[in-house]
C-alpha positions, 0 to 999 in steps of 0.5 A: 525489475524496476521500483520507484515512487511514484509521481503525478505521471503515475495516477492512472496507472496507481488507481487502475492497480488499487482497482483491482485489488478492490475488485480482488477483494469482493468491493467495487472499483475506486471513484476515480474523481473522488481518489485522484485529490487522494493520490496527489496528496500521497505523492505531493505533501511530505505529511501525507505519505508516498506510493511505490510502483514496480514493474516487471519486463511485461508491465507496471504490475505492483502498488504500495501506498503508505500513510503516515500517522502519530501516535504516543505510542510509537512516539512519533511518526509511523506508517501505515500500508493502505494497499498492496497490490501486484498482479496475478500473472506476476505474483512469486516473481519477486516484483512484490517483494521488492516494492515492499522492501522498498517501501519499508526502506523508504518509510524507515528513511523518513523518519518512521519507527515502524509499519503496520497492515491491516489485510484479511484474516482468510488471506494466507497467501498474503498473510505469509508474503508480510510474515517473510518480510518479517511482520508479526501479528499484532491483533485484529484491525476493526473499522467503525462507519457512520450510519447513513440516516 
């Protein structure tokens, strides 16, 4: 297994993996034009966050995207997991684990106190892969939209 962020050589396959999970998760593919500034932004400005891929014998088969954010609360700067995502023929052979750990350790190195996720509440599997990682539950993650006039 290797890990590692990931750079402007990564795009096509870092939206080709936030695809499928979206896809995964009953959406629709991502825009590519709209999340390719996105990606460089993650990648290229200190502010913004970082990507992590992972990737077994077989393929790139692992995504972990992190922003970082303020807040009083943490008294500084935390991070958040936008998306996580490793493929079905490589999920329970570690590849997500390690580019979760990796992620964490880069996050914590950068200056963040802490990480949260948000994922589906009907998503044991995902939901007991954090809790190993040693997440707890902190309350329900709500979204607010604008309304289209």
């Amino acid at each position: 297994m290797n890990v590692w962020l990931a750079t402007t050589s990564d795009c096509t396959v870092v939206l080709d993996l936030v695809s499928k999970l979206l896809v995964e998760l009953g959406g629709s593919s991502l825009q590519m034009a709209k999340a390719t500034p996105v990606f460089h932004d993650l990648i290229t400005r200190e502010d913004a966050g970082f990507v992590v891929l992972g990737k077994t014998d077989h393929a790139v088969s692992a995504v972990c995207t992190m922003s970082f954010l303020q807040a009083l609360r943490s008294h500084g700067r935390y991070a958040i997991i936008q998306e996580m995502y490793v493929a079905p023929k490589e999920r329970s052979t570690g590849i997500g684990t390690s580019v979760l750990r990796f992620a964490l350790d880069h996050a914590l190195a950068v200056g963040c106190c802490f990480v949260e996720l948000g994922t589906p509440t009907e998503c044991h599997r995902q939901i007991q892969f954090y809790e190993r990682s040693g997440f707890v539950s902190v309350g329900a993650r709500l979204r607010w939209t604008p309304r289209a006039s």
